[in-house]
C-alpha positions as YAML, in Angstrom:
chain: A
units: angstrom
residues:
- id: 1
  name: UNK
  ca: [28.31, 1.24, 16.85]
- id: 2
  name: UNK
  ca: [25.50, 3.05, 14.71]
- id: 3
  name: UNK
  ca: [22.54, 0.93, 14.49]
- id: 4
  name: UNK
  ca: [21.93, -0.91, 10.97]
- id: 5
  name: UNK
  ca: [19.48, 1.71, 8.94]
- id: 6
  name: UNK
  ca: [15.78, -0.21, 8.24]
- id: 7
  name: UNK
  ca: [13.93, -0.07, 5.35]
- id: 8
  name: UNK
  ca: [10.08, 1.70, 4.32]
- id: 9
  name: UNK
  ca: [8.69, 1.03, 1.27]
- id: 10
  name: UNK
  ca: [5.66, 2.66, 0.00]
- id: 11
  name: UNK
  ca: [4.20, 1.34, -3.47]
- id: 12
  name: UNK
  ca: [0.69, 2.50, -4.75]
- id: 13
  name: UNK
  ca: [-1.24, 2.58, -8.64]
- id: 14
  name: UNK
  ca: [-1.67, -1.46, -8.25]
- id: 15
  name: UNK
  ca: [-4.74, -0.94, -9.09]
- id: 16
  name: UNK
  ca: [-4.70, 1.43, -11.86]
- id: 17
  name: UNK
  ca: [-7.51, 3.91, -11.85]
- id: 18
  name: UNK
  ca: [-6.31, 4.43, -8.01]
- id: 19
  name: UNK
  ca: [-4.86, 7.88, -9.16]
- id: 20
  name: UNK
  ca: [-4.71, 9.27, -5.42]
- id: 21
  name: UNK
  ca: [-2.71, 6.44, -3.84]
- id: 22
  name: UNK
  ca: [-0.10, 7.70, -6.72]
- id: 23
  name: UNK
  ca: [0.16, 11.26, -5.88]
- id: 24
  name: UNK
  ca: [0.09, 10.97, -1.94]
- id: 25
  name: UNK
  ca: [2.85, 8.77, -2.28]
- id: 26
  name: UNK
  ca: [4.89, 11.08, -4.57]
- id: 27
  name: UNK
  ca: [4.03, 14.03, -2.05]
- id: 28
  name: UNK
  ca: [5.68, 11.88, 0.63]
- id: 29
  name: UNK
  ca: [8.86, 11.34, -1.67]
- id: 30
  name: UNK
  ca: [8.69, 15.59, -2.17]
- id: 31
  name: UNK
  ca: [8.21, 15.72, 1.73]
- id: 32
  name: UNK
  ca: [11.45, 13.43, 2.41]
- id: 33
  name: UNK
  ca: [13.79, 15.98, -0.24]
- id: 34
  name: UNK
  ca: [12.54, 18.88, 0.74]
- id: 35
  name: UNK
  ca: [12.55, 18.08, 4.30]
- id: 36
  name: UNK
  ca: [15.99, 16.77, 3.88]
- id: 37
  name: UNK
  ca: [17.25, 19.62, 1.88]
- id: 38
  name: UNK
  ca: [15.69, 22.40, 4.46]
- id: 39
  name: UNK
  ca: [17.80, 20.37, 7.43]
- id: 40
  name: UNK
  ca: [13.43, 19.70, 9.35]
- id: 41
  name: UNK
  ca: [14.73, 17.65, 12.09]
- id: 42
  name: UNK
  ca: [11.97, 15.34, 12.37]
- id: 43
  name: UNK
  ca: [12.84, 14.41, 8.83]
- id: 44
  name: UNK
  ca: [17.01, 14.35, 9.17]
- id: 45
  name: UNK
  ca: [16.20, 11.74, 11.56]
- id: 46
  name: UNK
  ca: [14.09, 9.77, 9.91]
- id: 47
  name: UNK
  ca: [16.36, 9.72, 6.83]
- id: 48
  name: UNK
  ca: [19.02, 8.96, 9.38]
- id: 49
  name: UNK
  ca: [17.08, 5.83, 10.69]
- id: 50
  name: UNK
  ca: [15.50, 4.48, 7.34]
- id: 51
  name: UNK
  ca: [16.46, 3.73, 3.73]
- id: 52
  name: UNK
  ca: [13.21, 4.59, 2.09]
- id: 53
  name: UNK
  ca: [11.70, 3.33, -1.53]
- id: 54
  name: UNK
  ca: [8.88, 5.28, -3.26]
- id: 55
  name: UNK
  ca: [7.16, 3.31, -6.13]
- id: 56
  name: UNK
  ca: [4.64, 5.64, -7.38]
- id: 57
  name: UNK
  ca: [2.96, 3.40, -10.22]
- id: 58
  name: UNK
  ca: [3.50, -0.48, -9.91]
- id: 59
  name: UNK
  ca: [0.62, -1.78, -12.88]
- id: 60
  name: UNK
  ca: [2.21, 0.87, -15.68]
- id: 61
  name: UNK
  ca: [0.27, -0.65, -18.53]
- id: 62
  name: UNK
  ca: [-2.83, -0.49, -16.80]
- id: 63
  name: UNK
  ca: [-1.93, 3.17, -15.55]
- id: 64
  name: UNK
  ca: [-1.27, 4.47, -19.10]
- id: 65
  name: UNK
  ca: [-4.63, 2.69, -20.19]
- id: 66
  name: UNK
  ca: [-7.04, 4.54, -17.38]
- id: 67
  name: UNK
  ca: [-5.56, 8.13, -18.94]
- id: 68
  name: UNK
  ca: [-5.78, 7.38, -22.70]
- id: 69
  name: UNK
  ca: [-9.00, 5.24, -23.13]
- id: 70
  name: UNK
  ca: [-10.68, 4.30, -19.91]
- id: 71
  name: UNK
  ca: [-10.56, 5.95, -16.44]
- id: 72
  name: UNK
  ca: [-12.16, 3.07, -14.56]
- id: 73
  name: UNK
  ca: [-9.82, 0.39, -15.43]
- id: 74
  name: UNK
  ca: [-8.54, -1.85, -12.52]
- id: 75
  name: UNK
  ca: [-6.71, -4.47, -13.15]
- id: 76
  name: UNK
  ca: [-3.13, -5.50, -15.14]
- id: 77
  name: UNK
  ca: [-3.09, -5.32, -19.26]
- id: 78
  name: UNK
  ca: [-2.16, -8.99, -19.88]
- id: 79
  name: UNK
  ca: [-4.11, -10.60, -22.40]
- id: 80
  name: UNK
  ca: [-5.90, -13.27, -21.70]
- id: 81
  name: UNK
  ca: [-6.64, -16.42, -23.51]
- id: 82
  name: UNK
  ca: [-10.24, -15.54, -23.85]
- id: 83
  name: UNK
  ca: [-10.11, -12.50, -25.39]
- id: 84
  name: UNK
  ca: [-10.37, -10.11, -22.23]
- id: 85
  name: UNK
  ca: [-7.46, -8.19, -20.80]
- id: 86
  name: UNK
  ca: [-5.65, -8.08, -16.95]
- id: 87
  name: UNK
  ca: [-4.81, -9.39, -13.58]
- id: 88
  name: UNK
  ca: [-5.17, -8.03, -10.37]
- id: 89
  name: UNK
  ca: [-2.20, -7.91, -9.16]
- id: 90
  name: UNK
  ca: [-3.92, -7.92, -5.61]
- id: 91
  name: UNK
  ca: [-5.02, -11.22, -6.15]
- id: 92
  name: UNK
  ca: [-2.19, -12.75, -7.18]
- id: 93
  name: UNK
  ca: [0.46, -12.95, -4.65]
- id: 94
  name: UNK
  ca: [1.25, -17.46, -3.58]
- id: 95
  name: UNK
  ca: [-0.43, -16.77, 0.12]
- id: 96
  name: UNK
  ca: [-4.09, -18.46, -0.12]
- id: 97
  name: UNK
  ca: [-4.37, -17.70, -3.81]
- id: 98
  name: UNK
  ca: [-7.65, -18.05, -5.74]
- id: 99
  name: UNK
  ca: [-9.27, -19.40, -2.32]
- id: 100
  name: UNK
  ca: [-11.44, -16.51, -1.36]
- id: 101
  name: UNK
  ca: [-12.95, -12.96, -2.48]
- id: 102
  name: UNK
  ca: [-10.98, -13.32, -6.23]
- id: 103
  name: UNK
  ca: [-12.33, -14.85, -9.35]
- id: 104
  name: UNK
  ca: [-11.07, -17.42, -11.59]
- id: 105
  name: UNK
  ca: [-12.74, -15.85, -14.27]
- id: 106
  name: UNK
  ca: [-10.50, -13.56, -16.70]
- id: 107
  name: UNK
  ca: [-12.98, -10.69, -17.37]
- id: 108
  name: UNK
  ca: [-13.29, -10.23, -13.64]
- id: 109
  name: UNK
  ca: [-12.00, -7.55, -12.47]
- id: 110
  name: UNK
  ca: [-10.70, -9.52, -9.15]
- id: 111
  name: UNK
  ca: [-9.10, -11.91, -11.80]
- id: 112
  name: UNK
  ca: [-6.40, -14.07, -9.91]
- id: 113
  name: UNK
  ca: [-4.42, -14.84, -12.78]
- id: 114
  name: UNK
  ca: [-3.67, -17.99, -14.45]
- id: 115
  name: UNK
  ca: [-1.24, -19.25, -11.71]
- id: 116
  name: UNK
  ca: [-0.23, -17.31, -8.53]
- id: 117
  name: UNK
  ca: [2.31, -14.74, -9.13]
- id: 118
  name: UNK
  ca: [2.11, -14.46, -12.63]
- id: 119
  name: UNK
  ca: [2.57, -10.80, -12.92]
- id: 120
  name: UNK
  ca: [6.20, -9.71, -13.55]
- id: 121
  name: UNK
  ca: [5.97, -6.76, -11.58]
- id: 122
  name: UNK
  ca: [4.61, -8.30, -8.41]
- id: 123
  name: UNK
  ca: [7.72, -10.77, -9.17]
- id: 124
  name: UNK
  ca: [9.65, -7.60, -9.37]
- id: 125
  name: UNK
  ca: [8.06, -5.98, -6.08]
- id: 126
  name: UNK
  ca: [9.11, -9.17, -4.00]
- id: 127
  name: UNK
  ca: [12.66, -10.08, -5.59]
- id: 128
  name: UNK
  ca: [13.62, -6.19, -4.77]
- id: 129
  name: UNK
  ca: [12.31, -6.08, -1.09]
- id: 130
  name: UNK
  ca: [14.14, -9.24, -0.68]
- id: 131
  name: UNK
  ca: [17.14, -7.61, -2.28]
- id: 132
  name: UNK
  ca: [16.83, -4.83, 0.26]
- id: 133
  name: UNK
  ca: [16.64, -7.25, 3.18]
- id: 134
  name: UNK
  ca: [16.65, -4.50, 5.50]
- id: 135
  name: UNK
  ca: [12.45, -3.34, 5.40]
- id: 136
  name: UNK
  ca: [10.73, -3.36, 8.44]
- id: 137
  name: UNK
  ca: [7.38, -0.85, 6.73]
- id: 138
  name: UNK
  ca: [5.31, -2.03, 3.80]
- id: 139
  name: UNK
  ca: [2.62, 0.29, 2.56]
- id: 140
  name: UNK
  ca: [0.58, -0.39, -0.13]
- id: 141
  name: UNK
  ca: [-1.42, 2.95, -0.89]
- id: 142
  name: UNK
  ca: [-5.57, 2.20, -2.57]
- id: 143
  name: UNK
  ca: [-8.35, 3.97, -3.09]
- id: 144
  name: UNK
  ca: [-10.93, 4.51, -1.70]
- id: 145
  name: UNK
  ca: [-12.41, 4.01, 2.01]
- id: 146
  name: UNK
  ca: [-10.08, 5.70, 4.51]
- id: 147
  name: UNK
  ca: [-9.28, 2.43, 6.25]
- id: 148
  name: UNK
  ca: [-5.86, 1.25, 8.11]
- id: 149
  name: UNK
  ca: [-5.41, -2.56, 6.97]
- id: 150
  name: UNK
  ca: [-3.27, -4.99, 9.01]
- id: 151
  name: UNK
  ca: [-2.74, -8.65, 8.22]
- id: 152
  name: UNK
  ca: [-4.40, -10.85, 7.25]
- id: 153
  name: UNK
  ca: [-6.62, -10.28, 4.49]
- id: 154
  name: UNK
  ca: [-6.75, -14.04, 3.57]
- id: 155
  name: UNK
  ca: [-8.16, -14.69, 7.28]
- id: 156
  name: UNK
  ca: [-9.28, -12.00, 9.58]
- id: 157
  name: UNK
  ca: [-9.85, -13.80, 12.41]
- id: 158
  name: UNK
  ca: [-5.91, -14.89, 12.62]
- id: 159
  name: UNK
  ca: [-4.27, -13.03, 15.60]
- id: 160
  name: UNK
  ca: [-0.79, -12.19, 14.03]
- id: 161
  name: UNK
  ca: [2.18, -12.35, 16.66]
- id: 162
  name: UNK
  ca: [2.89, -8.47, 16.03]
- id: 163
  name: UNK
  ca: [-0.94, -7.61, 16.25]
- id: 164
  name: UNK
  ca: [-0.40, -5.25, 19.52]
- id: 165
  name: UNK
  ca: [2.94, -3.19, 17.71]
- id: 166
  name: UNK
  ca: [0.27, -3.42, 14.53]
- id: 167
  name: UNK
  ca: [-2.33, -1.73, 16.85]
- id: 168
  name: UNK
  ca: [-0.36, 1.14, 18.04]
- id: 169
  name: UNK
  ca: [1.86, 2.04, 15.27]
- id: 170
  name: UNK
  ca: [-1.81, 2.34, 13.16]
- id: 171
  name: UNK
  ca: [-3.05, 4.37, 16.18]
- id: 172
  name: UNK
  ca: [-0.32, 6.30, 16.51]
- id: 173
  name: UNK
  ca: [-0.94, 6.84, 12.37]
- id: 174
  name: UNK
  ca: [-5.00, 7.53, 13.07]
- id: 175
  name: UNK
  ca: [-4.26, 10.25, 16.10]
- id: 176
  name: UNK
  ca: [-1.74, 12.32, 13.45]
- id: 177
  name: UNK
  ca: [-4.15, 12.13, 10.53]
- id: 178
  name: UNK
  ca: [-6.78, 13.58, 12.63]
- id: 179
  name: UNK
  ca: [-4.42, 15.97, 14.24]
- id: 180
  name: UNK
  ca: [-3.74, 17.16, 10.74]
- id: 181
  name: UNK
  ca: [-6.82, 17.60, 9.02]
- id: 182
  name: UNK
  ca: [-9.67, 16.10, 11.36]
- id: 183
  name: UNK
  ca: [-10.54, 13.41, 9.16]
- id: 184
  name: UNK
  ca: [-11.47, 9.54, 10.84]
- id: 185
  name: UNK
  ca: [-10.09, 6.82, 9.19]
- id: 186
  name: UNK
  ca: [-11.36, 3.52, 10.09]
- id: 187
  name: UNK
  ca: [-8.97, 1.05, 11.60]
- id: 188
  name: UNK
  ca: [-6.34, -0.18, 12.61]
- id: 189
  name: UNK
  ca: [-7.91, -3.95, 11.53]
- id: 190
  name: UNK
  ca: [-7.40, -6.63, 9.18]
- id: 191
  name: UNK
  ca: [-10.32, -5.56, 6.56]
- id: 192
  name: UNK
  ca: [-13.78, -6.59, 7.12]
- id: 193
  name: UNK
  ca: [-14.50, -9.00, 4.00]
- id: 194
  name: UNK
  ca: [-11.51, -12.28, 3.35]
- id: 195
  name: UNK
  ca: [-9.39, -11.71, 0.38]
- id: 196
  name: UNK
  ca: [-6.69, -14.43, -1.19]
- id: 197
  name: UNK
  ca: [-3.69, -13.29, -2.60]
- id: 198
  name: UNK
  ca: [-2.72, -10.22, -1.32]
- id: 199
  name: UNK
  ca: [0.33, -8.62, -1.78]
- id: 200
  name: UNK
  ca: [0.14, -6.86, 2.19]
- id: 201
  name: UNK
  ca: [-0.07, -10.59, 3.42]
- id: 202
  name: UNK
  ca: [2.74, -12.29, 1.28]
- id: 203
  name: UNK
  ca: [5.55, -9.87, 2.07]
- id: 204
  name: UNK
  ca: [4.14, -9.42, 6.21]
- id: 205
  name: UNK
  ca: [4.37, -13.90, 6.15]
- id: 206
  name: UNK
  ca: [7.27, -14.73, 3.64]
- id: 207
  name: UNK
  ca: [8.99, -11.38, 3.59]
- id: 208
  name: UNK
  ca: [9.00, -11.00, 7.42]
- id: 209
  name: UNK
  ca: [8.05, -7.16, 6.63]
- id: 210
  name: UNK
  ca: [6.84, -6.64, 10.15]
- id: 211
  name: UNK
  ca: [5.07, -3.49, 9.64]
- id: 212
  name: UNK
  ca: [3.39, -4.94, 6.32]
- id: 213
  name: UNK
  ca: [0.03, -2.86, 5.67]
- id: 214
  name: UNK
  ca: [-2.66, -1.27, 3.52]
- id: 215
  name: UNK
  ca: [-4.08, 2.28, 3.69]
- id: 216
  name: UNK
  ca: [-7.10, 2.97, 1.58]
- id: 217
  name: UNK
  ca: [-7.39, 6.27, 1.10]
- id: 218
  name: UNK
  ca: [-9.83, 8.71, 0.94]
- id: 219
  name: UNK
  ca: [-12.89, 8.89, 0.18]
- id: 220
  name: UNK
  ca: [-15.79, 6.70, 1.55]
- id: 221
  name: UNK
  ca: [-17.62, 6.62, -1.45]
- id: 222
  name: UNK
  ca: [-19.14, 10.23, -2.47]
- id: 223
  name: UNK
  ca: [-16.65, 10.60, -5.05]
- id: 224
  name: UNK
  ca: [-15.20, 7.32, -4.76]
- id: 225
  name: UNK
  ca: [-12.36, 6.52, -7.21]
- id: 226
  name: UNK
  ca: [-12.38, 9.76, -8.96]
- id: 227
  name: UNK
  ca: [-11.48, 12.27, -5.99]
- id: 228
  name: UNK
  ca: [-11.61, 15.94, -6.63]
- id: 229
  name: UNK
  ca: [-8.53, 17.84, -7.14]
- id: 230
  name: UNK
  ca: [-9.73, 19.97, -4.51]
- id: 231
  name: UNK
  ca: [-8.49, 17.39, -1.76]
- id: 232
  name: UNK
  ca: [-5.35, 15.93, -3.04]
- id: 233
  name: UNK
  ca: [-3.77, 18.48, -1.09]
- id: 234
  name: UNK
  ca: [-5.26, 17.55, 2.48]
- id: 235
  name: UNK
  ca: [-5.15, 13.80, 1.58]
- id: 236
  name: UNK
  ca: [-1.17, 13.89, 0.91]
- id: 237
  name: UNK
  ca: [-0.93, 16.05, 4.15]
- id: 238
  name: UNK
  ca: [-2.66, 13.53, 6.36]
- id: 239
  name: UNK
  ca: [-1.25, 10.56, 5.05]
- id: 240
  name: UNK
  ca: [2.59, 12.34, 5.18]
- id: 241
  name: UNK
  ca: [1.93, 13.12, 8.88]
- id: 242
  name: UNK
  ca: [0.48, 9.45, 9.48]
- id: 243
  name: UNK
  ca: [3.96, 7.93, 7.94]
- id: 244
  name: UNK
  ca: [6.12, 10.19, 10.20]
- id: 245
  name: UNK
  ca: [4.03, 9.16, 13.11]
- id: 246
  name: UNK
  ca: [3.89, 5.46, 12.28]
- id: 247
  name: UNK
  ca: [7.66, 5.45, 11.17]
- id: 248
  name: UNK
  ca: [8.78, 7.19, 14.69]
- id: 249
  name: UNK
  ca: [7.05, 3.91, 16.86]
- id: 250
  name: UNK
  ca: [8.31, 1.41, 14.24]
- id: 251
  name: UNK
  ca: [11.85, 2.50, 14.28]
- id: 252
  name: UNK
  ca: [11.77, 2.19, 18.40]
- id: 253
  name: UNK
  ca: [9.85, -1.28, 18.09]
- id: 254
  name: UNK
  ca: [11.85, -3.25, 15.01]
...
């Protein structure tokens, strides 16, 4: 019989003035129709082999807010009992939370959040890939640093049973960005500092999202959260033929 389709699922703006993450990951949606529509074989078969979810913007409020009054705004717009506004939503996810590298405080702008998972739309983001039940890929597309993140971001020094598969489906990922434009990114690794409450580690432990990761995406700090227009193209292009690459050794290692 056929085997059972998996599941990708790319999310990215959970941070809101992370504008890149949100147009690579609606140039991998156009990629996927277009590809599909034009009959690109390498694309018929990965639509063959995966149900996949695009969320371009997950923190909407806090979107809207960076493009009408202020560009550099991170976190959620929940208001908070002391007058400030907002919850990273990066903090916030019941693995580790509030323990390390987020801040009880609510002006912070690694604000945990008055209880883990407070946020409706992280609630949202886990009650729908548990709906699914069928994703074996988890991205969850930042700026900036052009690193590949694996679990766990609440520990780094944890070994994770699916490290080697982690390993070379991000290598496989690194060689095709190169390939495409030249550019290094660094990793595969678990990032370099300890983080609590991230949503990468909650659905790669709870979820069982084997393939649960972060990209950060370009660059490494010149231009920093405000990229240029001038390299949205060749960031969308790297990063579309790093998720065909890491998709084609996932699907053959579930």
């Amino acid at each position: 019989s056929p085997r059972a389709k998996k599941g990708i699922y790319v999310d990215s703006a959970i941070h809101a003035r992370e504008w890149i993450s949100t147009a690579v990951n609606l140039n991998i949606l156009l990629n996927l129709l277009r590809g599909y529509t034009d009959k690109d074989p390498q694309v018929v078969e990965l639509l063959n082999a995966f149900d996949v979810t695009i969320v371009p913007v997950i923190n909407v409020d806090g979107y809207v807010y960076t493009w009408v009054t202020n560009r550099m705004w991170r976190k959620t717009r929940r208001p908070n009992p002391d007058g400030s506004f907002g919850v990273d939503m990066n903090r916030n996810a019941p693995v580790e939370w509030c323990q390390r590298g987020a801040s009880t405080t609510p002006s912070s702008d690694i604000y945990c959040g008055p209880y883990a998972l407070s946020e409706p739309e992280l609630i949202a983001t886990f009650d729908y890939i548990t709906l699914l039940s069928n994703v074996l890929i988890y991205w969850n597309l930042h700026s900036y640093g052009q690193e590949l993140i694996i679990p766990y971001a609440y520990d780094n020094t944890i070994i994770t049973p699916d490290r080697d598969h982690h390993l070379e489906a991000g290598g496989r990922m690194w060689e095709a960005i190169q390939i495409a434009t030249g550019l290094s990114y660094d990793g595969p690794r678990p990032p370099n500092g300890v983080y609590s409450g991230f949503a990468m580690d909650y659905i790669y432990d709870k979820l069982k999202v084997k393939y649960s990761g972060l990209i950060e995406l370009r660059d490494t700090g010149r231009y920093g959260f405000v990229l240029p227009e001038s390299q949205i193209c060749d960031n969308s292009r790297e990063i579309w033929e790093g998720f065909k690459a890491h998709a084609s050794f996932a699907l053959n290692n579930p």
